[in-house]
C-alpha positions in Angstrom: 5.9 -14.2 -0.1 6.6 -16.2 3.1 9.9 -15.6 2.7 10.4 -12.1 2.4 8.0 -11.6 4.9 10.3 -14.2 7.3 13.6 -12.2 5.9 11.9 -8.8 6.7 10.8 -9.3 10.4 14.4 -10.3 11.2 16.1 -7.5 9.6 12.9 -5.1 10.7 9.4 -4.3 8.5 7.8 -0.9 9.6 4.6 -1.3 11.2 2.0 0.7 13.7 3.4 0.8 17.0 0.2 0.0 18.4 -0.1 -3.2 16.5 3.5 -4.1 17.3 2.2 -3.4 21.4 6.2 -2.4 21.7 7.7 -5.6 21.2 11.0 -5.6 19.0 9.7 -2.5 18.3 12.6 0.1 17.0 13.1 3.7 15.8 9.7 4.9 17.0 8.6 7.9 14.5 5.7 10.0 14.0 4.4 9.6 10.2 1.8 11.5 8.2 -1.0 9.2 6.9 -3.5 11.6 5.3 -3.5 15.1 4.1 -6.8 16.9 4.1 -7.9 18.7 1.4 -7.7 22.4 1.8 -5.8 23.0 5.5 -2.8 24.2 6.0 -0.6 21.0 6.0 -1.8 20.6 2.4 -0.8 24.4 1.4 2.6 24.1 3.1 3.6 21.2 1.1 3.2 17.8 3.5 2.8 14.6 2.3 2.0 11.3 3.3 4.9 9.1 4.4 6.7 12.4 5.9 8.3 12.1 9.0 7.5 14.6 11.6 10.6 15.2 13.7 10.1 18.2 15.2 8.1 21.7 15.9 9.8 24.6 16.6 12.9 22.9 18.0 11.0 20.2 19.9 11.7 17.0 19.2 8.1 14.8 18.8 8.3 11.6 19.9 4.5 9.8 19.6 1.5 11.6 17.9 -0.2 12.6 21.5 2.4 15.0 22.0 2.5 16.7 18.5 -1.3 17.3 18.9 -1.0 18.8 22.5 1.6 21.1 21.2 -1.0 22.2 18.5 -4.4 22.6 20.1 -3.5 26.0 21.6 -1.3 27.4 18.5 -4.4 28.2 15.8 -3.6 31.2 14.0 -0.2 31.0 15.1 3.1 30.2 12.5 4.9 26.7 13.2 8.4 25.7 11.7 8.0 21.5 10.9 11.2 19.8 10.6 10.5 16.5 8.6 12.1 13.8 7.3 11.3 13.0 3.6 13.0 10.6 1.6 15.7 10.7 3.6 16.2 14.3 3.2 15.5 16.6 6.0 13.1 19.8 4.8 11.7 22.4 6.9 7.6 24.1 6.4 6.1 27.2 7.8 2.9 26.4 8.7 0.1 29.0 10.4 -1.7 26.0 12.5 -5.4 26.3 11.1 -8.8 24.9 13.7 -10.5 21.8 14.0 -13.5 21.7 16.4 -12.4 24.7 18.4 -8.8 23.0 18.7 -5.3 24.2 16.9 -4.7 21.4 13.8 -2.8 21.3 10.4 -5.2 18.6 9.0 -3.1 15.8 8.7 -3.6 12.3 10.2 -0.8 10.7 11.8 0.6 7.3 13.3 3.2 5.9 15.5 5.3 4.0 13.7 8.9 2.1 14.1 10.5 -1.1 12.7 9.0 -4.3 14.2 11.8 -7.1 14.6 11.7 -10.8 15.6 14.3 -13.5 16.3 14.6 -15.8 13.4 12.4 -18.8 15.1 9.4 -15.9 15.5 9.8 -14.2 12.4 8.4 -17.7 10.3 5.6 -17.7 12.5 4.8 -14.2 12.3 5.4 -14.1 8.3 2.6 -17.1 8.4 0.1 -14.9 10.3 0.4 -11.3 8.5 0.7 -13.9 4.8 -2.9 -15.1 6.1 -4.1 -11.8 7.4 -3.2 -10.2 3.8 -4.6 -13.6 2.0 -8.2 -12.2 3.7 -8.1 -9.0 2.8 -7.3 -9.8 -0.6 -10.2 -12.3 -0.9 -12.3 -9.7 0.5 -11.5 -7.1 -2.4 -11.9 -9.6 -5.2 -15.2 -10.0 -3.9 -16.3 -7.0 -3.4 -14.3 -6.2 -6.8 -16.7 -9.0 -8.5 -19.9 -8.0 -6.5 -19.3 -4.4 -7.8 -19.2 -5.3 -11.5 -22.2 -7.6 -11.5 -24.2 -4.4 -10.6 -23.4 -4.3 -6.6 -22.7 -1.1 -4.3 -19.4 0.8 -5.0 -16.9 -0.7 -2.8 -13.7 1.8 -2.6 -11.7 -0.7 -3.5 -9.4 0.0 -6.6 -6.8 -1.9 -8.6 -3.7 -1.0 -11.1 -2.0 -2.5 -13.8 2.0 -2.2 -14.5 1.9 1.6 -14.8 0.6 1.7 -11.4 2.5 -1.0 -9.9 5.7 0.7 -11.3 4.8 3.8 -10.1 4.0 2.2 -6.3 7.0 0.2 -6.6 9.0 3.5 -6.7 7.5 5.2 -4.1 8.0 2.1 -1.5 11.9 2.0 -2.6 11.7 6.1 -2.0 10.9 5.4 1.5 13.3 2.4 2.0 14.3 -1.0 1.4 12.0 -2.2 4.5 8.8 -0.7 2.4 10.0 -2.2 -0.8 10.5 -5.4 0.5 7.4 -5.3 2.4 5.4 -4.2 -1.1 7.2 -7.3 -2.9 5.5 -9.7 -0.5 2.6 -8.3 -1.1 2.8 -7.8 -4.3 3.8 -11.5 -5.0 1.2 -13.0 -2.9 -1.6 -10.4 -4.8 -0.7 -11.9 -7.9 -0.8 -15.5 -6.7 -4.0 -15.3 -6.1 -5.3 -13.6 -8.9 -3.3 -16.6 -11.5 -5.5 -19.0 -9.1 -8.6 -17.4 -9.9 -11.2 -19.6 -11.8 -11.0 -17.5 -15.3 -9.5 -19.2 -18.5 -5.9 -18.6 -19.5 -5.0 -18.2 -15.8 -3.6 -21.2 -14.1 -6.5 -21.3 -12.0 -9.1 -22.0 -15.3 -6.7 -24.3 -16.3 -6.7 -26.0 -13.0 -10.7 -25.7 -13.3 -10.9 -27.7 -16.7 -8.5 -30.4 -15.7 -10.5 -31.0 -12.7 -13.8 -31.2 -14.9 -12.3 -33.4 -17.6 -11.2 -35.5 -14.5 -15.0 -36.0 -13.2 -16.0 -36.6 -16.8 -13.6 -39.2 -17.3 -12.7 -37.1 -20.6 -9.2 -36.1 -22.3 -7.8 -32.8 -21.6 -7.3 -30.3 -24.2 -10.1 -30.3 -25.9 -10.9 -27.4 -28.9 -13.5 -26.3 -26.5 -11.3 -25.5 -23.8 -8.8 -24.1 -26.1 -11.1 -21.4 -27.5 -12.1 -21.1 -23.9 -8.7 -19.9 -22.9 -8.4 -18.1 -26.4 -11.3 -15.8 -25.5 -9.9 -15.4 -22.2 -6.5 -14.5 -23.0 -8.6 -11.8 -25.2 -10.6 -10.8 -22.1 -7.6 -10.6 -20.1 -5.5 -8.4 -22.3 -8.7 -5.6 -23.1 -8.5 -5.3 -19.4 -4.9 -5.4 -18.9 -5.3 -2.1 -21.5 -7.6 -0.4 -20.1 -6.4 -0.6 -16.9 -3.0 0.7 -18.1 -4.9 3.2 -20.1 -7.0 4.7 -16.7 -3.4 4.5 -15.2 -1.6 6.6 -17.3 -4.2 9.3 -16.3 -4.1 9.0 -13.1 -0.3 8.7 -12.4 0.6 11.4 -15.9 2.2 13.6 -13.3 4.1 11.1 -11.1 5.3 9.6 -14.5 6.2 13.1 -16.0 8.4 13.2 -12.7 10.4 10.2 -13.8 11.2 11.0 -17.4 12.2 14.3 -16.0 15.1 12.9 -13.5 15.7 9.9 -15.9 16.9 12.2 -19.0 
């Protein structure tokens, strides 16, 4: 993970331009982050991870200035030039009204490629490795908290049809975002193999440690069935999760099959 991460700040990972504060920051762009739910920007077609590069000729260069362009267009048509995939695409759009002001209902973000020299790019790779090691800690928890009867948390997880599917939707946006989702991907599923559940490296870890305070042999037929029944646990999940999946990415999937044959 560390090393990705170290190999992707030199050659540039894509990050907010606010969090970057403009240092080694490159190709500033204005991206679409949400799409809400019955306004115009979802009825022309937008999606998340579009690239807005212009309205009506004019080049946009930061989010302020697409949304002074807009506050005094409602009811009026607007040609979007984005960038998608690499492909440039144009949408009609007749601007809709948010709180008295002009809006297409879409959030956006300044965003570029954040570089570092290579002696910076370690030390930066450390820090966003631990920032990502806390918010994964926080989800298990609130993942754990949520199944032992706790409040909803929001926070959702896939299995390989998922991951397959988000794998090909970071490589559609670039080698940067692919790169960026292997780290994370890697360190996400170091943690889980350290969790304390048999059949993962991190039971096994567990029962060594306890057969070390009891001064007893490892391997025992206890701990054996133990891992057994969690191997068992493990794969249930690993089906259902695949299952719920399959649902919820059928039309993403369809679309693969489709260009594939």
């Amino acid at each position: 993970c560390i090393l990705l991460l170290t190999f992707g700040f030199i050659i540039g990972f894509p990050s907010m331009s606010k969090e970057a504060g403009g240092v080694y920051l490159s190709q500033p762009q204005v991206q679409i982050s949400q799409i809400l739910k019955g306004y115009p920007a979802e009825i022309a077609g937008l999606a998340p991870g579009d690239i807005i590069l212009s309205i009506d000729g004019v080049i946009m260069e930061n989010s302020s200035q697409i949304r002074d362009y807009l506050q005094d267009k409602a009811g009026k048509e607007i040609v979007l030039k984005i960038n998608r995939n690499n492909q440039l695409e144009e949408k009609k759009i007749v601007v809709g009204e948010i709180d008295k002001v002009g809006a297409i209902g879409v959030g956006i973000v300044d965003v570029g490629l954040v570089r570092y020299p290579p002696h910076l790019a370690f030390w930066q790779a450390l820090k966003t490795s631990w920032y990502w090691l806390e918010m994964i800690f926080s989800a298990v928890k609130a993942l754990i908290n949520q199944l032992f009867g706790g409040a909803k948390s929001g926070v959702d997880f896939a299995g390989p049809v998922g991951i397959a599917v988000m794998t090909g939707q970071a490589a559609k946006l670039g080698f940067v975002y692919l790169l960026q989702f292997a780290a994370l991907l890697s360190l996400n599923l170091g943690i889980i193999n350290l969790l304390p559940f048999p059949a993962l490296d991190g039971g096994r870890i567990g029962f060594i440690m306890i057969a070390s305070l009891l001064g007893k042999r490892e391997g025992s037929k206890w701990e054996n069935l133990s891992h057994n029944i969690g191997f068992i646990l493990l794969l249930i999940l690993v089906i259902f999760i695949t299952y719920r999946d399959l649902i919820r990415y059928s039309g993403a999937m369809w679309e693969i099959f489709r260009k594939i044959f």
